[in-house]
LOGUSE-498472 format. One record per residue: chain; residue number from 1; x, y, z of N, C-alpha, C in turn; residue in three letters. Coordinates in steps of 0.1 Angstrom, whole numbers, plus 5000, padded with zeros to 4 digits. Atoms other than C-alpha are relative to their C-alpha. Layout:
<pts>
+-------+------+------+------+------+------+------+------+------+------+------+-------+
| lumnu | tilo |   nX |   nY |   nZ |  caX |  caY |  caZ |   cX |   cY |   cZ | torse |
+-------+------+------+------+------+------+------+------+------+------+------+-------+
|     A |  NUM |    X |    Y |    Z |    X |    Y |    Z |    X |    Y |    Z |   ALA |
...
+-------+------+------+------+------+------+------+------+------+------+------+-------+
</pts>
This chain:
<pts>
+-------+------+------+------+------+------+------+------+------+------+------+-------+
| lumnu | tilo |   nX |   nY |   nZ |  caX |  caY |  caZ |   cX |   cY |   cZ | torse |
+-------+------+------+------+------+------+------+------+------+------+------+-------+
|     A |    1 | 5002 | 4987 | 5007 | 5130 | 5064 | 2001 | 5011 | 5010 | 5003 |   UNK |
|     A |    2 | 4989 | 4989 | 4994 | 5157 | 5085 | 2022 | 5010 | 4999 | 4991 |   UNK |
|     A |    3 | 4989 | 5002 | 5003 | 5182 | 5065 | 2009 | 5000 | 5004 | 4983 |   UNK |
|     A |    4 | 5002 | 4997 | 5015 | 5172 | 5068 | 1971 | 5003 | 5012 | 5000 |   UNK |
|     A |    5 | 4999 | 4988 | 4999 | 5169 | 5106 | 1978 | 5015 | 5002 | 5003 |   UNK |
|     A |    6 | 4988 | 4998 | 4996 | 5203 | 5107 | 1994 | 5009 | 4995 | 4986 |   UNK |
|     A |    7 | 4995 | 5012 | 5010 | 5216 | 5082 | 1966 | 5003 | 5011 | 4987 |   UNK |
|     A |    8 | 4999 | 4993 | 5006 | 5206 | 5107 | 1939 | 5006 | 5011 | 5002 |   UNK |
|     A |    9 | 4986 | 4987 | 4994 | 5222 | 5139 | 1957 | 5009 | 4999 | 5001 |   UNK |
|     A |   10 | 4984 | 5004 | 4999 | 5252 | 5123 | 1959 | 5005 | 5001 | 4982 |   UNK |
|     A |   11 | 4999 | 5002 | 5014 | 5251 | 5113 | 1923 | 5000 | 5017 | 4989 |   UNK |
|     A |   12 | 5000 | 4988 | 5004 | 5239 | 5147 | 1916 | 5014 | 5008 | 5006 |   UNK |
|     A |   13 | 4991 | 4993 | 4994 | 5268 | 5165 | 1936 | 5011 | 4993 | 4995 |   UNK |
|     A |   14 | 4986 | 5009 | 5006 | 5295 | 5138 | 1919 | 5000 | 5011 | 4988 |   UNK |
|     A |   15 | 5003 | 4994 | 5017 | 5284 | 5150 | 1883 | 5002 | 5017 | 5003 |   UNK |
|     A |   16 | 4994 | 4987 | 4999 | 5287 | 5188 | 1898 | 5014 | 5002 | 5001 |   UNK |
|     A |   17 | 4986 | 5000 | 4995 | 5320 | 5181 | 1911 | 5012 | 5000 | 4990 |   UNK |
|     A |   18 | 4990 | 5002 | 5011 | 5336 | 5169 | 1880 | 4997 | 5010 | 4986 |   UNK |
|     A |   19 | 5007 | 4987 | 5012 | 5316 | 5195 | 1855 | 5007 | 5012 | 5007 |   UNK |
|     A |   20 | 4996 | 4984 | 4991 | 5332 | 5221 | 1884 | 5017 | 5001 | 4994 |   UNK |
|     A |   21 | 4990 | 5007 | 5006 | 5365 | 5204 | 1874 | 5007 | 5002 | 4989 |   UNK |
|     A |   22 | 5000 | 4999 | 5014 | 5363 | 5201 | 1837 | 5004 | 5019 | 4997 |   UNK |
|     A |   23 | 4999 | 4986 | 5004 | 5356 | 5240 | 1837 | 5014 | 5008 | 5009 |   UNK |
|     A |   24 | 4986 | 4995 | 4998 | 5387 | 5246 | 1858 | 5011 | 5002 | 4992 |   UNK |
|     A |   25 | 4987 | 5004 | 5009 | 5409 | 5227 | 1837 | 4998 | 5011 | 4987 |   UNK |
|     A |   26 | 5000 | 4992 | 5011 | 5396 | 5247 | 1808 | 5002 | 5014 | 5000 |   UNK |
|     A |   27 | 4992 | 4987 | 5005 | 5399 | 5280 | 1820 | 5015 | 5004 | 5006 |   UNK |
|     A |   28 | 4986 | 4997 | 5003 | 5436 | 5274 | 1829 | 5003 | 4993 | 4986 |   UNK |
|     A |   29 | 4993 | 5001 | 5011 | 5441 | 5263 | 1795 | 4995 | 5016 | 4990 |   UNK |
|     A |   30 | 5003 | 4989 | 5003 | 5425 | 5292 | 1785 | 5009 | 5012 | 5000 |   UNK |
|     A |   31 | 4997 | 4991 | 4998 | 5440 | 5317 | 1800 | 5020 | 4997 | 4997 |   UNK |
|     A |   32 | 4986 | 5001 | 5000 | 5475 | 5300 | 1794 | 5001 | 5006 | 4982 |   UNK |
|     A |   33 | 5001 | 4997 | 5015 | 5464 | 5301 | 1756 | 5001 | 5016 | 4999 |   UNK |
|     A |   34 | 5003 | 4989 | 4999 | 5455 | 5337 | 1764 | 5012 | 5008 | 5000 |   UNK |
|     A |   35 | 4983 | 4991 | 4999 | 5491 | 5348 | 1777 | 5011 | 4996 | 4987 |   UNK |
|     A |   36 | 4993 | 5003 | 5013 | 5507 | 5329 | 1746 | 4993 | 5007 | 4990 |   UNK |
|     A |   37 | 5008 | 4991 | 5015 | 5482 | 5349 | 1720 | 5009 | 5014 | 5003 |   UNK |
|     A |   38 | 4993 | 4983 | 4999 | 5500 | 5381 | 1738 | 5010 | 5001 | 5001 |   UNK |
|     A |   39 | 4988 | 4997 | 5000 | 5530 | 5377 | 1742 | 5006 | 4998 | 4984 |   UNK |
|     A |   40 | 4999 | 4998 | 5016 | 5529 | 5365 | 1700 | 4999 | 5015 | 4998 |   UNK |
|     A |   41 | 5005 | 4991 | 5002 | 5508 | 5394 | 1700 | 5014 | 5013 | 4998 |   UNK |
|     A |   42 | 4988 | 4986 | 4990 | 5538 | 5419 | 1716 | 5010 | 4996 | 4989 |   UNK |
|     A |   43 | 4988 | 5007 | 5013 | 5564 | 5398 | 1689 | 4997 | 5008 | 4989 |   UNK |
|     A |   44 | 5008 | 4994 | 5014 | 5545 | 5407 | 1664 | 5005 | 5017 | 4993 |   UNK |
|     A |   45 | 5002 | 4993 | 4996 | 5541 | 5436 | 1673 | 5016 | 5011 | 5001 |   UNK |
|     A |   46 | 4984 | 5002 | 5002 | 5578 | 5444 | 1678 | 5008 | 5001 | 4989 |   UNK |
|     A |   47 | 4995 | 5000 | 5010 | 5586 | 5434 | 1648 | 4993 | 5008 | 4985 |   UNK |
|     A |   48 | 5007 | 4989 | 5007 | 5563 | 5453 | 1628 | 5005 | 5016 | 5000 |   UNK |
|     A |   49 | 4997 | 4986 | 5000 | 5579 | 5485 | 1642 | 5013 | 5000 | 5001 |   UNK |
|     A |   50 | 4988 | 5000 | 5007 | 5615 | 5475 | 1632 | 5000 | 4999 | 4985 |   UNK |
|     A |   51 | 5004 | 5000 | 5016 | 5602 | 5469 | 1598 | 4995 | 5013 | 4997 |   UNK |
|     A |   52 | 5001 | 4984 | 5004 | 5589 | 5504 | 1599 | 5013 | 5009 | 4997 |   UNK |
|     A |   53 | 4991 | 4989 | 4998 | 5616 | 5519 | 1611 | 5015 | 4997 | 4995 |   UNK |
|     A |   54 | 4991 | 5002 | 5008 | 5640 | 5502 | 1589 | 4995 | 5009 | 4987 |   UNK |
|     A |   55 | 5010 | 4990 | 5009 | 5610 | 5516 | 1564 | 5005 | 5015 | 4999 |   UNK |
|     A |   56 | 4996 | 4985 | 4998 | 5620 | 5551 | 1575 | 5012 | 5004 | 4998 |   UNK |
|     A |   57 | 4987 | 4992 | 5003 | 5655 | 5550 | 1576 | 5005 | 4998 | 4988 |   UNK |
|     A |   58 | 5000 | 5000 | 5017 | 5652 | 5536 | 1537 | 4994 | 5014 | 4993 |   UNK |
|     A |   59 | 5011 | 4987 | 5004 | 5626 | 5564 | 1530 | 5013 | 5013 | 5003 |   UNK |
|     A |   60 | 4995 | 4987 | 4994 | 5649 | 5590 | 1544 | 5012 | 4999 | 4993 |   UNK |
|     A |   61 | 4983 | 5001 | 5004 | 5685 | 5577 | 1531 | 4998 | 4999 | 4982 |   UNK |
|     A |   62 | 5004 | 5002 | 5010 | 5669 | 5567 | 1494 | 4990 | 5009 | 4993 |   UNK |
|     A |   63 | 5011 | 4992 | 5005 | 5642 | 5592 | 1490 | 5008 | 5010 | 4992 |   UNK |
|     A |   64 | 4988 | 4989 | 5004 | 5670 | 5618 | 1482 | 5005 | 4994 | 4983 |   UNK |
|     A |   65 | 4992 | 5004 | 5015 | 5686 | 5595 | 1455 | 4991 | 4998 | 4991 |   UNK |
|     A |   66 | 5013 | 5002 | 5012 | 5654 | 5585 | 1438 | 4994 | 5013 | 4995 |   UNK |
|     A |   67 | 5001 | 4987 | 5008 | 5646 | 5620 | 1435 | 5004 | 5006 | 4993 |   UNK |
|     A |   68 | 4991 | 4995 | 5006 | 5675 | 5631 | 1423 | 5002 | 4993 | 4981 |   UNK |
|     A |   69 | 5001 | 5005 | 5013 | 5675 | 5601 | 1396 | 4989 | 5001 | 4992 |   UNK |
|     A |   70 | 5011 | 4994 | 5005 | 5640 | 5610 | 1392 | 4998 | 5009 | 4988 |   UNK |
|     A |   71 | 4997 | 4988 | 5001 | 5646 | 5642 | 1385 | 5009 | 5001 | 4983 |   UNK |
|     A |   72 | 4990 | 4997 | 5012 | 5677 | 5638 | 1360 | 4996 | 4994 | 4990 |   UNK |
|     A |   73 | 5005 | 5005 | 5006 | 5657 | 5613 | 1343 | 4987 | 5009 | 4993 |   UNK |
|     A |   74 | 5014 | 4989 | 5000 | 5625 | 5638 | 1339 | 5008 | 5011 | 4988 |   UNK |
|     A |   75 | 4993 | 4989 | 5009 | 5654 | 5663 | 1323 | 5006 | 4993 | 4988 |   UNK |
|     A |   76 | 4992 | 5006 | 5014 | 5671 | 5638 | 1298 | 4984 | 4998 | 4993 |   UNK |
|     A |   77 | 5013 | 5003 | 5005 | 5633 | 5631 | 1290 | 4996 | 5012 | 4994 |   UNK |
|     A |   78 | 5004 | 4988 | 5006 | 5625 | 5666 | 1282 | 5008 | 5007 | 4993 |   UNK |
|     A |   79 | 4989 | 4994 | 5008 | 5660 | 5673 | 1266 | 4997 | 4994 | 4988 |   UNK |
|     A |   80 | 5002 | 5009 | 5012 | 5651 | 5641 | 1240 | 4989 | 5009 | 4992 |   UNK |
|     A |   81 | 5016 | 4994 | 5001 | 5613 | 5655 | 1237 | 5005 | 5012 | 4989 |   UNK |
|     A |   82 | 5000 | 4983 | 5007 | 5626 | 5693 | 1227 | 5012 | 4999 | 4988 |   UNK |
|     A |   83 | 4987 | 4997 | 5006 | 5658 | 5681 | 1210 | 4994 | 4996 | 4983 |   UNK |
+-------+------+------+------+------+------+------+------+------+------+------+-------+
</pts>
C-alpha cells in the first residue's frame, strides 16, 4: 500500500515537474516575443515621426507656394467671372 502511495507521488511530482517546465519554456518565449513586439514597436515608432517631420518640413516649405498659386488662381478666377 506504501509503495502504491509513494508510486503515485512520484508520478504525481514527475507530471508537476515537467508542467513546471513546459510553463518556463513558455514564458521565456514570451517574454523574448515581448522584447521583439517593442523594439518593432520603438521602429515603428521612429519612423512615424520622420514621416511627420518630413510632413512638417513639406507643410512649411510648400504651404507658402500653394498659397500663393492658390491665391493667383482664385484672382485669374475672379478676373474671368467679372471680365
Amino acid at each position: 500500500m506504501t509503495d502504491n502511495l509513494l508510486q503515485k507521488l512520484e508520478e504525481r511530482m514527475m507530471t508537476l515537474l515537467a508542467e513546471l517546465e513546459n510553463l518556463r519554456k513558455e514564458t521565456h518565449q514570451l517574454k523574448q516575443e515581448n522584447h521583439n513586439l517593442k523594439a518593432e514597436y520603438s521602429s515603428h515608432i521612429k519612423k512615424l515621426q520622420n514621416l511627420v517631420s518630413i510632413l512638417d518640413s513639406l507643410d512649411g516649405t510648400n504651404v507658402s507656394a500653394m498659397r500663393y498659386e492658390s491665391e493667383a488662381g482664385l484672382q485669374e478666377d475672379v478676373e474671368y467671372a467679372t471680365a
